[in-house]
C-alpha positions as CSV (number, residue, x, y, z in Angstrom):
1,X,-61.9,19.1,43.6
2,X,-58.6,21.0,42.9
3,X,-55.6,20.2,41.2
4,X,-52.1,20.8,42.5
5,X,-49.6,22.3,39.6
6,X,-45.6,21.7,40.3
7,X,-44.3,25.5,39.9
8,X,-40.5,23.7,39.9
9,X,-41.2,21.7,36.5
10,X,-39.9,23.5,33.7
11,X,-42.0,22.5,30.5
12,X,-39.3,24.4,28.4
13,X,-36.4,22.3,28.6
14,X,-35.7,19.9,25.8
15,X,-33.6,16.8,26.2
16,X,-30.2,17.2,25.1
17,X,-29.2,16.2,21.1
18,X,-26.8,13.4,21.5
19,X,-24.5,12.5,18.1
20,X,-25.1,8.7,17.0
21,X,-25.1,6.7,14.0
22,X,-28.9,6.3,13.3
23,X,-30.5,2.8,12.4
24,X,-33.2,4.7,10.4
25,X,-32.6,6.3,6.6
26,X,-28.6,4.8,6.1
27,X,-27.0,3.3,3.9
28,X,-23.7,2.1,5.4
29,X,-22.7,2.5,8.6
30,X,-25.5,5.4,9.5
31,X,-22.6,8.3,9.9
32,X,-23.9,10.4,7.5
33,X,-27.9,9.8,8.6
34,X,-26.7,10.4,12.2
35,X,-24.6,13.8,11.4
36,X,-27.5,15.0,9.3
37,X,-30.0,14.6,11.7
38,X,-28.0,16.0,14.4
39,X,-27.0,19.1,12.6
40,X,-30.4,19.1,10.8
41,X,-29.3,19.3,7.2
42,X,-30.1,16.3,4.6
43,X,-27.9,13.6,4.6
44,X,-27.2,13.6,1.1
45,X,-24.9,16.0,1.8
46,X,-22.8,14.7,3.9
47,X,-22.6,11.4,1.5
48,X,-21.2,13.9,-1.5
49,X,-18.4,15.3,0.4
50,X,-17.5,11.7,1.8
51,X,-17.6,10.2,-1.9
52,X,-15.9,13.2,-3.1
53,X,-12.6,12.8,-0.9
54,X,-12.8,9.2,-1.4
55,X,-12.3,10.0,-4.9
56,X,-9.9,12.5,-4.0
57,X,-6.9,9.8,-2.9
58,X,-8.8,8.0,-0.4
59,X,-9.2,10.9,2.4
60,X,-12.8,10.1,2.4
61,X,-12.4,7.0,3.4
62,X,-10.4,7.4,6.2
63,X,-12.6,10.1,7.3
64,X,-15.9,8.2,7.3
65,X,-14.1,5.2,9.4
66,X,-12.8,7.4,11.8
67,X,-16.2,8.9,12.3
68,X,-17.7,5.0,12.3
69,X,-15.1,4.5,15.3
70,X,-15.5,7.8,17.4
71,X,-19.8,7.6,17.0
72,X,-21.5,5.6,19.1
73,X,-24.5,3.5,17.3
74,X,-28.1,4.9,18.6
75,X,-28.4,2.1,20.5
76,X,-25.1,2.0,22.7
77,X,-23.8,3.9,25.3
78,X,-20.0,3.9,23.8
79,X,-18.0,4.0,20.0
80,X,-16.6,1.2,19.0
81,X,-13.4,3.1,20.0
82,X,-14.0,3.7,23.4
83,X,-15.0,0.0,23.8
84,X,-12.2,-1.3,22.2
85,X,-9.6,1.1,23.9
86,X,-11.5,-0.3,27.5
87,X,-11.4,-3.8,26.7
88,X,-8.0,-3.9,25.2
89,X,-6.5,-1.8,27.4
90,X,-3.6,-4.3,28.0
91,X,-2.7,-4.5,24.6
92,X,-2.2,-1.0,23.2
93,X,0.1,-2.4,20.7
94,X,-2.0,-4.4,19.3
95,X,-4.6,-1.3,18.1
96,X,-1.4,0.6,17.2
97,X,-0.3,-2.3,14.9
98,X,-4.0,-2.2,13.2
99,X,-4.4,1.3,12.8
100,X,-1.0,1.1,10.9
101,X,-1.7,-1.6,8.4
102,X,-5.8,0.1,7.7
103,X,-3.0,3.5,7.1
104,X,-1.2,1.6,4.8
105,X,-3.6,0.0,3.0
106,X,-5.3,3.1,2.1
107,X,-1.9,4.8,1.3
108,X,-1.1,2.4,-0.9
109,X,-4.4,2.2,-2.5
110,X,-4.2,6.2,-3.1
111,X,-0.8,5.5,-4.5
112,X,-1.7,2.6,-6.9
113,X,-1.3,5.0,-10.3
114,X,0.5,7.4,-9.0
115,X,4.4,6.9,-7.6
116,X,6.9,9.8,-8.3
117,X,9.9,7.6,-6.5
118,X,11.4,5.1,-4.5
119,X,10.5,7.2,-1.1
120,X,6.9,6.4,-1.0
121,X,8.4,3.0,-0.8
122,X,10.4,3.5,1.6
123,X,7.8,5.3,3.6
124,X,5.7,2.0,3.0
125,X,7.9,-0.1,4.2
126,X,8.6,1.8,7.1
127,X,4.8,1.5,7.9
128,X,4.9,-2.5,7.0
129,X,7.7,-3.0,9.4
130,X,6.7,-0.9,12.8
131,X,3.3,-2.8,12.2
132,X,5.0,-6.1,12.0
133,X,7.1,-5.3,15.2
134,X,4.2,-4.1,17.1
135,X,2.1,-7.0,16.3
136,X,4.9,-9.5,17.8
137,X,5.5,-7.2,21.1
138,X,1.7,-7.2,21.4
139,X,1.4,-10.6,21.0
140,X,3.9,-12.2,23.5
141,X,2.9,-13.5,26.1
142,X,3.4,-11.4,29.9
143,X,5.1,-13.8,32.6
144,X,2.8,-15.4,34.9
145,X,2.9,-13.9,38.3
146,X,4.0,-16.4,41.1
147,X,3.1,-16.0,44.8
148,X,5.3,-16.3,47.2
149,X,6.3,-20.1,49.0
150,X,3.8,-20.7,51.6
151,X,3.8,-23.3,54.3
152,X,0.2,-24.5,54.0
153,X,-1.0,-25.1,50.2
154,X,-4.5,-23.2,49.9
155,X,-6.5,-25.6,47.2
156,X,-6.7,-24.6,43.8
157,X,-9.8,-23.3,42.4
158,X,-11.2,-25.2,39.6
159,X,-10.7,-24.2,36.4
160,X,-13.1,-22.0,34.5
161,X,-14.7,-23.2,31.2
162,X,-12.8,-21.6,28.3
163,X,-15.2,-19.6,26.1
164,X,-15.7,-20.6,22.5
165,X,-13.0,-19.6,19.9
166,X,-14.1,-17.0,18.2
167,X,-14.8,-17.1,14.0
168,X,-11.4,-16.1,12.1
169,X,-11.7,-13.9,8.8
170,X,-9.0,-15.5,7.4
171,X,-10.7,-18.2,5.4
172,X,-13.4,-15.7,3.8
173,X,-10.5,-13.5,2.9
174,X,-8.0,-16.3,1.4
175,X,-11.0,-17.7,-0.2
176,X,-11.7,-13.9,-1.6
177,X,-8.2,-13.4,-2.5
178,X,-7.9,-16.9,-4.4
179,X,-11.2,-16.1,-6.4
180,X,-10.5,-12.4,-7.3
181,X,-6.6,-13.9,-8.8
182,X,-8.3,-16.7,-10.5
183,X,-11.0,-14.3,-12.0
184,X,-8.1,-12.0,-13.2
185,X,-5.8,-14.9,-14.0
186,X,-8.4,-16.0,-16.6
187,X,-9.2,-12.4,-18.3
188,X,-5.7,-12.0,-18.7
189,X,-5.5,-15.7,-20.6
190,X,-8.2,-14.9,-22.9
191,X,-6.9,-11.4,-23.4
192,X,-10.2,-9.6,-22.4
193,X,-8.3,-7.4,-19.5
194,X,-4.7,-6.6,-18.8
195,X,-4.1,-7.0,-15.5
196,X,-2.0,-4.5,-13.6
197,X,-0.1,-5.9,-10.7
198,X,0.3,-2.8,-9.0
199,X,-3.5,-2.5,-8.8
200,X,-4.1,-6.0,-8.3
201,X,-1.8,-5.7,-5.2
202,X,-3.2,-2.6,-3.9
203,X,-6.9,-3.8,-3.7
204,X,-5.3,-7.1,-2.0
205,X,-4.1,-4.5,0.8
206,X,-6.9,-2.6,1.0
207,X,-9.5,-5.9,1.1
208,X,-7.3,-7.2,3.7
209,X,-7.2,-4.0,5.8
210,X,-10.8,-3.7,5.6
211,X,-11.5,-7.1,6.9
212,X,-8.9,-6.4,9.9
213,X,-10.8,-3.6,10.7
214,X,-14.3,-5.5,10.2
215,X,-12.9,-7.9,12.7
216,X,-12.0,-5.5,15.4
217,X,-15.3,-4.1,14.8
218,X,-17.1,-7.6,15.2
219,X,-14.9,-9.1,18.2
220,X,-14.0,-11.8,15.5
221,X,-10.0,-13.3,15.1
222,X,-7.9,-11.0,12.4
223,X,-4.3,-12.2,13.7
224,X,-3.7,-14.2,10.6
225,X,-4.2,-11.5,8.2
226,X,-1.8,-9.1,9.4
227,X,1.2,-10.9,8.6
228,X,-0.4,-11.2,4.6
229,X,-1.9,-7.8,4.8
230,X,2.0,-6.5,5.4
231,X,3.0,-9.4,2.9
232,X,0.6,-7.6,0.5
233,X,1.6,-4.4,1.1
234,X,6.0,-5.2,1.1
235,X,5.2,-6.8,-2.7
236,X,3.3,-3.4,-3.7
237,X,5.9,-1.6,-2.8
238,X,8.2,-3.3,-4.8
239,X,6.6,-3.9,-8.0
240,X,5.0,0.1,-8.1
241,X,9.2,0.8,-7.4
242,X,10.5,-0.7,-10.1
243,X,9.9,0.9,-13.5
244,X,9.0,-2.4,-15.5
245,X,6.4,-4.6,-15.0
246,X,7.6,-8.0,-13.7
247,X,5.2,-9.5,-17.0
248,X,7.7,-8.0,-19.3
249,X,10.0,-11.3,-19.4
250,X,13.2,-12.8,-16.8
251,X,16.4,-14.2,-17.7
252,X,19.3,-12.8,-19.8
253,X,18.5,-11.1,-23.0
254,X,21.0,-10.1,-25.6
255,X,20.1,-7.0,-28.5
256,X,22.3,-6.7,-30.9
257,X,20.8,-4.4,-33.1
258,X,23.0,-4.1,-36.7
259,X,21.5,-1.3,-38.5
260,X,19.9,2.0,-37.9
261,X,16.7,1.1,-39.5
262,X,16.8,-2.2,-37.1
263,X,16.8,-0.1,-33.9
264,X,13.9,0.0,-31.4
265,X,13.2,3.3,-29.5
266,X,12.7,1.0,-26.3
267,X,13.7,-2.1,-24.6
268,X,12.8,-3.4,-21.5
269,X,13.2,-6.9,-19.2
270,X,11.4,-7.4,-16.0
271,X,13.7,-10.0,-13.9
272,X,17.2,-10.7,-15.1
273,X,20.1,-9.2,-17.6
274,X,19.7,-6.7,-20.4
275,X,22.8,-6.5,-22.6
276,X,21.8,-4.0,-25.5
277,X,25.6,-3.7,-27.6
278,X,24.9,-0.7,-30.1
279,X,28.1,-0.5,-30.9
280,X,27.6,-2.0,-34.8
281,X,24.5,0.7,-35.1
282,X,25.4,3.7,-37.9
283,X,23.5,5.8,-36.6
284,X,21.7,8.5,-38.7
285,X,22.6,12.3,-38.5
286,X,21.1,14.2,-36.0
287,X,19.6,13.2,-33.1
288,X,18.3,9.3,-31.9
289,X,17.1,8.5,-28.6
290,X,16.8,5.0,-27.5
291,X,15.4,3.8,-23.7
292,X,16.6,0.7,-21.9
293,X,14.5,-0.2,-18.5
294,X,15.3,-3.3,-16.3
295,X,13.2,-3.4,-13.4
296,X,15.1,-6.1,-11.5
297,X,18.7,-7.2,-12.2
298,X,21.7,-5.6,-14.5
299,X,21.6,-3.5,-17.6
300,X,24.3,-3.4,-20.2
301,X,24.6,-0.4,-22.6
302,X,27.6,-0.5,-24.8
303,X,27.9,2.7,-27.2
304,X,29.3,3.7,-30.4
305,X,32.3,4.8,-30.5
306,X,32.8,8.3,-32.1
307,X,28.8,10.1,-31.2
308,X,28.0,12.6,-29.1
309,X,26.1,11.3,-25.8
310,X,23.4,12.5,-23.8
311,X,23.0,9.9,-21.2
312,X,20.3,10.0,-18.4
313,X,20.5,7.0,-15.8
314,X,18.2,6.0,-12.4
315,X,18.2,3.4,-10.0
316,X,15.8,3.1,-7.8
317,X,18.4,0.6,-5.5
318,X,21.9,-0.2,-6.9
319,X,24.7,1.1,-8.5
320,X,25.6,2.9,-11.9
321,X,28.5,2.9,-13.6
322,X,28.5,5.0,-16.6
323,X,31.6,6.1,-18.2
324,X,33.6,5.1,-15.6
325,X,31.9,7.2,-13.1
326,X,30.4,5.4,-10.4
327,X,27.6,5.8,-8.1
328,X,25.5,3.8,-6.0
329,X,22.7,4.2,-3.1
330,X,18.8,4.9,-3.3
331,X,17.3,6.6,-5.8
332,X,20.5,7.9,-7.7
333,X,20.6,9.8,-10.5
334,X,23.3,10.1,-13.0
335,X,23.0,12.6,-16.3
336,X,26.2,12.8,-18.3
337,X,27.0,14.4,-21.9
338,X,30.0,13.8,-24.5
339,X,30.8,15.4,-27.2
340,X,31.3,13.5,-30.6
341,X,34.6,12.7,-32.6
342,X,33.4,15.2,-35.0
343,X,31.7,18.5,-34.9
344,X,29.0,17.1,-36.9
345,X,28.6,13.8,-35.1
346,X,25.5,11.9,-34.4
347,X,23.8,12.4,-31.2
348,X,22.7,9.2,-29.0
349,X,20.4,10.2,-26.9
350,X,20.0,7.4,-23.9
351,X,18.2,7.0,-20.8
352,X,18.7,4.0,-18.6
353,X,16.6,2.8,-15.4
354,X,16.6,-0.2,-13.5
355,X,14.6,-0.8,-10.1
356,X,16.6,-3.0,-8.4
357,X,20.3,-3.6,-9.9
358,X,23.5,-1.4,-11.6
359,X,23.6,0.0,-14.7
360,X,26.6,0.4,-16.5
361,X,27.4,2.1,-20.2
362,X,30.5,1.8,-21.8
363,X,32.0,2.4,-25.0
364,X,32.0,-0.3,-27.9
């Protein structure tokens, strides 16, 4: 009895590492189990530095759901990329148009404490609107192609079933929406937590992104959320651009402040007309500063007449007319100084803002 060895069969060779997200030892989405085990270095690692830049204005994030998209599960032959890019292939717009709102809602949730100006604003809505435009081109409808006349009518071919609508996301995420405002709602009422609108509106863009994206991952409808994720995302922009919160009153307010002991360092109006007349106020020697904020509407300083004037105005949108000298635009700035009747004159020091609006000082 012999045996027959194959000399050809090399017992050496190993079968080639293949990156995947693994089903066993994750957590989330099996990214960091799947780059650990391919690069043979614990996990836990790779979880830090993904929770660090999440921290870190939300680059974390972005990276870990890129790497969910580009890495195919250990079970499938393609990403979720890949597959989507093959089976949408007719629509790019429409993964253009995603991609853009999932950008935006994770700028403006790295943004939500944090806005030096009106041009991340801008930026935003630049975003909001090229998503909005690419979601309408994406979703006409192409023109059906005709054959030419014929003599003899061929019979048509019955039609084929239509397959079952497929589950839309945005019930669950209305209903999600409705609850969080509610739950917020009644903490502010019984004065247990101050709401912030500009966070409230961010995590509204960034649960509504998310759930787009969910959907694109499941194969499940998300075309009624991107019209309220860029709703979401337009009111962001305009409540972190204005410098008062919209909860800080509307209508027309009048201060008329008559002594120096009765003025306030600050006055503010969220929606509507400020007139603030100091123009009665003594003030005291040396120097007083006094700021005025409107974020939406018009804001009316009139001075005293004889002090010195240090006067530093923004608008974030609108005009300013201080003194006479006019100005109007995005984001203008206007810093003026006037000397007193006197030498030893009071100083006024003043600084005006207003969001959306004009400004105008004048002399009482």
């Amino acid at each position: 009895m012999s045996e027959t060895i194959d000399s050809t069969t090399n017992h050496d060779e190993a079968p080639a590492r293949r990156l995947v997200r693994t089903d066993e030892g994750r957590w989330l989405g099996g990214v960091c189990a799947g780059l650990g085990r391919y690069f043979d270095v614990n996990p836990l690692v790779y979880r830090i530095a993904f929770a660090a830049l999440a921290l870190a204005g939300g680059t974390g994030l972005l990276l870990y759901v890129a790497a969910y998209l580009v890495i195919p599960a250990e079970r499938a032959d393609e990403s979720i990329a890949v597959e989507a890019l093959r089976t949408r292939r007719d629509q790019p717009w429409l993964l253009l148009g995603v991609g853009i709102l999932a950008f935006g809602a994770l700028f403006a949730l790295s943004e939500a404490r944090f806005w030096p100006g009106t041009g991340n604003f801008w930026l935003a809505a630049v975003l909001a609107g090229g998503a909005l435009l690419w979601w309408n081109v994406s979703s006409r409808r192409r023109p059906a192609h005709t054959e030419p006349a014929t003599d003899v009518t061929a019979p048509r071919p019955p039609a084929a079933p239509r397959p079952p609508a497929r589950p839309s996301l945005f019930a669950p995420v209305v209903g999600a929406l409705l609850a969080a405002s509610g739950l917020l709602g009644l903490l502010a009422v019984l004065d247990v937590y101050d709401v912030d609108i500009e966070v409230a509106l961010a995590s509204g863009v960034a649960l509504v992104g998310g759930a787009v994206a969910v959907g694109a991952m499941t194969q499940r409808r998300v075309g009624a959320l991107v019209p309220l994720g860029l709703l979401l995302l337009a009111a962001f922009g305009v409540a972190a651009a204005t410098p008062v919160p919209i909860s800080a009153g509307a209508g027309e307010k009048i201060e008329r402040p008559l002594t120096a002991v009765a003025l306030e360092p600050s006055y503010e109006l969220g929606v509507g007309e400020l007139d603030l007349d100091l123009s009665a106020v003594e003030l005291r020697p040396g120097t007083t500063s006094v700021d005025a904020s409107v974020g939406a509407g018009e804001l009316v300083i009139t001075v005293p007449e004889g002090v010195a004037l240090e006067i530093d105005a923004h608008a974030g949108l609108g005009e300013l007319d201080i003194l006479g000298e006019r100005d109007d635009g995005i984001d203008v700035d206007r810093t003026l100084s006037r000397a007193g009747s006197t030498s030893d004159a009071p100083l006024l020091r003043l600084e005006a803002d207003v969001g959306f609006g004009a400004i105008e000082v004048r002399r009482g």
